[in-house]
Structures are given as C-alpha cells and as structure tokens.
C-alpha positions as CSV (number, residue, x, y, z in Angstrom):
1,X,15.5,5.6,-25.0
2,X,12.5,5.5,-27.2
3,X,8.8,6.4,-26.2
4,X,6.5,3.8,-25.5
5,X,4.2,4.2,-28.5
6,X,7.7,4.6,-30.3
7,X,7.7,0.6,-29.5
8,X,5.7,-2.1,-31.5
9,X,4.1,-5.2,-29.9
10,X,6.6,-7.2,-31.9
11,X,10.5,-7.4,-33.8
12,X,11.5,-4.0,-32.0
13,X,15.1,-3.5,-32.9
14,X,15.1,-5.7,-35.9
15,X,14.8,-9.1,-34.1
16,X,12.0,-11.7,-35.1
17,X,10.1,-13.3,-33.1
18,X,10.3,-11.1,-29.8
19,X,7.4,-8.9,-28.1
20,X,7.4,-5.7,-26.1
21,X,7.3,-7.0,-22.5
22,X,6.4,-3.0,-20.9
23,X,7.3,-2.3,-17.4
24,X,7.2,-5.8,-14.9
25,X,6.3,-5.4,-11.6
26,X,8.7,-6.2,-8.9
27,X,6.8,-9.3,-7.9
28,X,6.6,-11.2,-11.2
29,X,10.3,-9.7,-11.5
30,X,11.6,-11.6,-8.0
31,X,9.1,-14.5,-8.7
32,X,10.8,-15.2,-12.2
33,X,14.4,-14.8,-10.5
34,X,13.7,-17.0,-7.6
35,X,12.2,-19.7,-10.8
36,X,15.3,-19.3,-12.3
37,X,17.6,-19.5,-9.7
38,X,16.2,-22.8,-9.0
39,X,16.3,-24.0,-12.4
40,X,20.1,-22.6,-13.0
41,X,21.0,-25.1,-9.6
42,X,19.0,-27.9,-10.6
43,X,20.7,-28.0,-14.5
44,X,24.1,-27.2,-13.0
45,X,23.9,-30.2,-10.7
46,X,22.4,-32.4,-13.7
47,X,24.1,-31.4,-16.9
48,X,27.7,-32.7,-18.0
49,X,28.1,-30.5,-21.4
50,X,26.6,-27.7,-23.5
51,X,24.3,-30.4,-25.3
52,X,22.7,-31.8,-22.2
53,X,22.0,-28.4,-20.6
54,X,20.3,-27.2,-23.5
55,X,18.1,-29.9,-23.9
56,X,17.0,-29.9,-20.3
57,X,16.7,-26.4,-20.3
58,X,14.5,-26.3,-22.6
59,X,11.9,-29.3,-21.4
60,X,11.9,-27.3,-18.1
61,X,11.0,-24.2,-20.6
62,X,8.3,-26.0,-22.5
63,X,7.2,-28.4,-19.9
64,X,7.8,-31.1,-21.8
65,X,10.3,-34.6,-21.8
66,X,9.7,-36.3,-25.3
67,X,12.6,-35.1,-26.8
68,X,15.1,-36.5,-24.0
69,X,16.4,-39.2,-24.4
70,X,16.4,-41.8,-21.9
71,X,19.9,-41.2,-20.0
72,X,18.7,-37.5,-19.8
73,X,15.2,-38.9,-18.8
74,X,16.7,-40.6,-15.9
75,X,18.8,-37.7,-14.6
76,X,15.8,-35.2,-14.9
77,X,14.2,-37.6,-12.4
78,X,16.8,-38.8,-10.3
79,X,18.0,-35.1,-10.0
80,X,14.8,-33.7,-9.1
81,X,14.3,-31.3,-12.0
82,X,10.5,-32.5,-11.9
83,X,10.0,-29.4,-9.3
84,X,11.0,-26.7,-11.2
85,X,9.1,-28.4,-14.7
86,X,6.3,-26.0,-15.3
87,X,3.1,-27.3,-16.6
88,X,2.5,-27.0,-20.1
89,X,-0.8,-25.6,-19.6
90,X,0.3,-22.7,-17.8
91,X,1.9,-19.6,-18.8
92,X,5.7,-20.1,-17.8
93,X,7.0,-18.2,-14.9
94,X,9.7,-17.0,-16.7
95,X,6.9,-15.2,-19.1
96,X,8.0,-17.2,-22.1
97,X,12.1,-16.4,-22.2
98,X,14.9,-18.8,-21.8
99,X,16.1,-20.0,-18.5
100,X,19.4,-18.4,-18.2
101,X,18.5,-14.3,-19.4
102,X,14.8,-14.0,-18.1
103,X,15.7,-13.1,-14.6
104,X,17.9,-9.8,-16.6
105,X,15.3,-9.4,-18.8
106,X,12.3,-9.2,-15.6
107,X,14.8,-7.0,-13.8
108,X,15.9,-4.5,-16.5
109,X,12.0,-4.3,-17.6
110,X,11.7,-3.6,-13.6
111,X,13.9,-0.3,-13.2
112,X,12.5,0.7,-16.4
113,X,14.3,-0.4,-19.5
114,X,13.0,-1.8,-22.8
115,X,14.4,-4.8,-23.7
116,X,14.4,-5.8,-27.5
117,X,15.9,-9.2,-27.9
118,X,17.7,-12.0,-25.4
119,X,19.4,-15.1,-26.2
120,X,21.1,-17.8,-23.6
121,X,23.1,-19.1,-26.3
122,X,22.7,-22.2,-28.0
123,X,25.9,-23.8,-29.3
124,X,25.9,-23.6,-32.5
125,X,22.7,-23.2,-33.5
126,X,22.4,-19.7,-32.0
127,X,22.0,-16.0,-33.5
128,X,24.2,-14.9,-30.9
129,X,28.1,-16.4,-29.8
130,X,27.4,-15.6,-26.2
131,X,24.5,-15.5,-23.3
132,X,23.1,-11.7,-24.2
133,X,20.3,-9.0,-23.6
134,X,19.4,-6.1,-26.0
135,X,18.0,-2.9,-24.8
136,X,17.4,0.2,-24.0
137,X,18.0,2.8,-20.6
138,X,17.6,6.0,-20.2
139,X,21.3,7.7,-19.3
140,X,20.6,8.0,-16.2
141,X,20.5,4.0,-15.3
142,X,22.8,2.9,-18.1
143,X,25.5,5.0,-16.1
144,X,24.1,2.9,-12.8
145,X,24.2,-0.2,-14.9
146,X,27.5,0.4,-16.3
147,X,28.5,0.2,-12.7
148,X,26.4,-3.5,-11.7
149,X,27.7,-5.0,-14.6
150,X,31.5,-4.5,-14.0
151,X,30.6,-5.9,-10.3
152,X,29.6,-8.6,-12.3
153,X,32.4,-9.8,-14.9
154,X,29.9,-9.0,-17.9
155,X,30.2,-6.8,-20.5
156,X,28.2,-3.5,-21.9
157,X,28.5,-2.5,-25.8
158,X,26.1,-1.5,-28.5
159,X,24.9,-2.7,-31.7
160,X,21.6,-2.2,-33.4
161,X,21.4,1.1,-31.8
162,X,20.6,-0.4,-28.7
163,X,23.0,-1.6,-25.5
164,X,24.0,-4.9,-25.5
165,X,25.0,-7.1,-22.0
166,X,27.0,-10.1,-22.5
167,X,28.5,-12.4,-20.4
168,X,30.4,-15.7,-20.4
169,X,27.7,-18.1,-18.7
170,X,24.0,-17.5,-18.0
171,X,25.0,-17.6,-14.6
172,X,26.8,-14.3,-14.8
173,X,23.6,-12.8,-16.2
174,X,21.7,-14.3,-13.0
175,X,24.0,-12.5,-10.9
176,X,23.5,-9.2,-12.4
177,X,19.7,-9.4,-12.3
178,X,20.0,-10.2,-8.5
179,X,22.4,-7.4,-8.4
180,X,20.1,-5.0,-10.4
181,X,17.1,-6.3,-8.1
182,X,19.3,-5.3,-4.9
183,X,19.9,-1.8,-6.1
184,X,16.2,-1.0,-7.7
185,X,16.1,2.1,-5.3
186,X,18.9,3.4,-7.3
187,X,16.9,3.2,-10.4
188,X,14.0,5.6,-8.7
189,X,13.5,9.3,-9.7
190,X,15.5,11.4,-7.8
C-alpha cells in the first residue's frame, strides 16, 4: 500500500490516462452505485449483444446520442434510458469511469484503497480481456476482500504490483461493490 504523496495525480501504476481519485465519501460512493445500478438494468433490458451495450453505454457515459444509430436511437427511447442519460454539462455521477466498474472503483476508494486503472471491457478494442479494477489495500482489507469477492464469483490476482479483481460481466463487479458497501464497518480500524 503506498503513501499518499507516494501517488501522482495521474498514470499511477503505469496506466495512461487515469487520475488519483483519493478517499470517496460514502455518499458520492452509494449515489454512484444507485446511478449505476440503474443504468446496468436499463442496458440489460435494451441491449441484444456486446456491440449494442457498448455503444449505449457509452452515450449514457458522455451524454450524448450522435453516434447511435437509428435502431439503437429508437430503443434508447422506447426503453427509457433517457433517465439515467446525464447531461453533458455536468460532471457525471459516476465521476468520469465506465458504467459497469465505477460503483467498485467508488466503493474500494470508500474503505480506503487506491485504485490505479479500471476497464469494463470493450470487445475487442480493449487493454484488458475481461471487466477489471487495479489497486491497492492495505493487508488488512485485501484479506476482507479476498473473502467478498469469492461471495461473489470474481477473481483476485496481481500484476503490475498491484491487486487485480476480475470478473466475467460488469454485473459481477456491481455485486461486489454492493457487497463491499454492505460490509464498510468491517473495513474500519479496529
């Protein structure tokens, strides 16, 4: 577990394009759960494949429909996913991450671990072959963690000198940030 000023704004652990998120409060952690919960239902209900999912996802990300195209238009708003599009203008409740690993990230940043890289996974395209977090826990909660995420069906490893959860769907991820947000009195000082 590093020290804080161990930690730099930005690219901590070697990725690109990632910043230091410090220590979220429970609040912002449960709203951006609750956001993404909504928006987890709302996509499963409206997406058919992988391709579809990820396009949706991310309009509801950047609050914005111009790259749909009109079949998806359609389903966004026959499927209601206009409630749970944030407005462009204002900063995402999910604090700029990816529908599908945000709610982990807010909760691991919660019980007080620093998270270094995330990625929902993106077909093809991605850095990463499955939905995954990167950080880093003092012994302490990894061993509590270790626990949460076998309740859970995903996996704990490490790579880049950090620990690594992956799972098989975002929606195993979801579950283990409501699980981790469940348990946050086990993450206290004893």
């Amino acid at each position: 577990m590093p020290e804080e000023d161990e930690i730099p704004e930005e690219n901590w652990g070697g990725f690109r394009d990632t910043w230091y998120l410090g220590r979220i409060p429970p609040a912002e952690a449960r709203e951006a759960l609750v956001y993404e919960q909504r928006a987890l239902e709302c996509l499963d209900r409206t997406c058919s494949s992988q391709e579809e999912f990820e396009l949706i996802a991310c309009a509801l990300e950047w609050g914005d429909t111009d790259d749909l195209p009109p079949s998806l238009l359609k389903s966004f708003n026959d499927e209601g996913l206009g409630e749970v599009m944030r407005n462009p203008d204002d900063f995402s409740p999910l604090g700029g991450l990816e529908i599908g690993v945000a709610g982990l990230v807010h909760a691991l940043s919660t019980i007080g671990c620093v998270t270094a890289a995330s990625c929902r996974w993106h077909g093809e395209e991605s850095w990463s072959d499955c939905p995954v977090v990167f950080f880093a826990a003092p012994d302490r909660k990894s061993e509590i963690l270790a626990e949460l995420i076998r309740k859970t069906g995903c996996g704990l490893g490490a790579d880049r000198g950090l620990l690594v959860i992956e799972a098989a769907s975002v929606t195993d991820l979801h579950s283990l940030a409501e699980l981790i947000f469940e348990e946050i009195p086990r993450f206290q000082p004893i």
